[in-house]
C-alpha positions as CSV (number, residue, x, y, z in Angstrom):
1,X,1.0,9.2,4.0
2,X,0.5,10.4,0.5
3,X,-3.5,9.6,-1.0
4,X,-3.0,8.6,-4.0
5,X,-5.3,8.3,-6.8
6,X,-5.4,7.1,-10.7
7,X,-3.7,10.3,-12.3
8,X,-1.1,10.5,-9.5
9,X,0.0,6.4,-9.3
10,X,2.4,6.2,-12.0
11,X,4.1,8.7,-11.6
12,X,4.4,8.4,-7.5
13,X,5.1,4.6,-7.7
14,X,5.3,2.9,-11.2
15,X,8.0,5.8,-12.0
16,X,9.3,6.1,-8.5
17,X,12.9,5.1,-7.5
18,X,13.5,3.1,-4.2
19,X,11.0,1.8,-1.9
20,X,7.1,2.5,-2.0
21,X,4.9,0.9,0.0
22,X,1.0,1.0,-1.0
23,X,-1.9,0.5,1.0
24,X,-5.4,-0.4,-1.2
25,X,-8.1,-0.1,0.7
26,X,-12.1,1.4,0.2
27,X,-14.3,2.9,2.7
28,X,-16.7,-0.2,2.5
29,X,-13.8,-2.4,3.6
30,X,-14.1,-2.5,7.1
31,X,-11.2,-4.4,8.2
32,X,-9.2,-1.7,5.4
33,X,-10.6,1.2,8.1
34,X,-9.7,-0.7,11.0
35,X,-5.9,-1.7,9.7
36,X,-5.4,2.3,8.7
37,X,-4.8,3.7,11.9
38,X,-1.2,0.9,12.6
39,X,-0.5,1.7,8.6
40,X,-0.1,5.1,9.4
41,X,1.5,4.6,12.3
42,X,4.2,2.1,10.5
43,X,4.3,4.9,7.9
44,X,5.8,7.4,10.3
45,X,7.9,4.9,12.1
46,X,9.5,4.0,9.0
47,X,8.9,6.8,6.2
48,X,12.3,8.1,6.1
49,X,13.6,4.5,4.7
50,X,10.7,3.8,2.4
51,X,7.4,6.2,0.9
52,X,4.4,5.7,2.0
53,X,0.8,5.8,0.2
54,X,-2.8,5.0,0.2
55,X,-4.7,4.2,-2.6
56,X,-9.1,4.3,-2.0
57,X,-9.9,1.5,-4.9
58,X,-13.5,3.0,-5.1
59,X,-12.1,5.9,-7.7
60,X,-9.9,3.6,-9.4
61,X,-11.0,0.4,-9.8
62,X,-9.7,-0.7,-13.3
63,X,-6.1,0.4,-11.9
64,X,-6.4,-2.0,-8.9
65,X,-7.7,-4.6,-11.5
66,X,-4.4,-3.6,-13.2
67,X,-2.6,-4.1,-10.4
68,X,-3.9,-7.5,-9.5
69,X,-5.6,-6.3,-6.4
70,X,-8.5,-8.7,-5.9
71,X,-8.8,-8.6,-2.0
72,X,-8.8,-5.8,0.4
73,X,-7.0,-4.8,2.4
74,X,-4.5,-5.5,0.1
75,X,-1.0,-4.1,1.3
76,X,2.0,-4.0,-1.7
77,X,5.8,-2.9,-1.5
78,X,6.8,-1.8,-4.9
79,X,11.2,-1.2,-5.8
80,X,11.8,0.9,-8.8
81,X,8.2,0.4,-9.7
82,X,8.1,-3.4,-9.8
83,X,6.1,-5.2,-7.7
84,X,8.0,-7.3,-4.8
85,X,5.8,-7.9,-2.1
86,X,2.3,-8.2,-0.9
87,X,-0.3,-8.9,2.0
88,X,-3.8,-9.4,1.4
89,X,-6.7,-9.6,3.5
90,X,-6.2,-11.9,6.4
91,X,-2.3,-11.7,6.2
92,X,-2.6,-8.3,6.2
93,X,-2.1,-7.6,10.0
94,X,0.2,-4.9,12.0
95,X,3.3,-7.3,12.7
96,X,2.9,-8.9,9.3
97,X,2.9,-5.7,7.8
98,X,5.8,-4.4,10.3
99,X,8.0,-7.5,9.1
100,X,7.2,-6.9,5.3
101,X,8.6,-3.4,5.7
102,X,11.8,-4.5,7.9
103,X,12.8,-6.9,5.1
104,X,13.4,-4.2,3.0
105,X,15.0,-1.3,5.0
């Protein structure tokens, strides 16, 4: 899973072609650090259909703002660098998360 970070988003999703799946999370966010582990888990189930990424708010907070990312954990699928999906906080479980990805591989 690729860590992510305010200098490398646009260019690894806004400006990415295909499929890219984004995890926003902080280390304060408890339930972000108990999610991680089944992310990364999904992510090398599934990373040869889509790319996956991790993005701590904490060091870039105005792009999360930007982003409309006002919960965490806050899961988004991006295509061609548009937004098309999301899960946020409570939604944001393992089989949620696993059926968000399956709609689009």
């Amino acid at each position: 899973m690729l860590a992510l970070d305010k200098k490398t988003f646009e260019p690894e999703v806004l400006e990415a072609e295909g499929y890219v799946f984004v995890d926003f999370w902080s280390e304060g966010c408890e339930p972000c650090k108990a999610l991680l582990p089944s992310v990364e888990e999904l992510a090398g189930k599934y990373e040869a259909s889509m790319k996956f990424c991790k993005l701590d708010i904490t060091k870039a907070r105005r792009l999360a703002i930007k982003q409309k990312v006002l919960g965490l954990p806050t899961i988004v699928i991006y295509k061609d660098g548009q937004k098309i999906d999301e899960l946020t906080k409570d939604d944001a479980t393992e089989s949620n998360i696993e059926a968000m990805i399956k709609k689009y591989i």
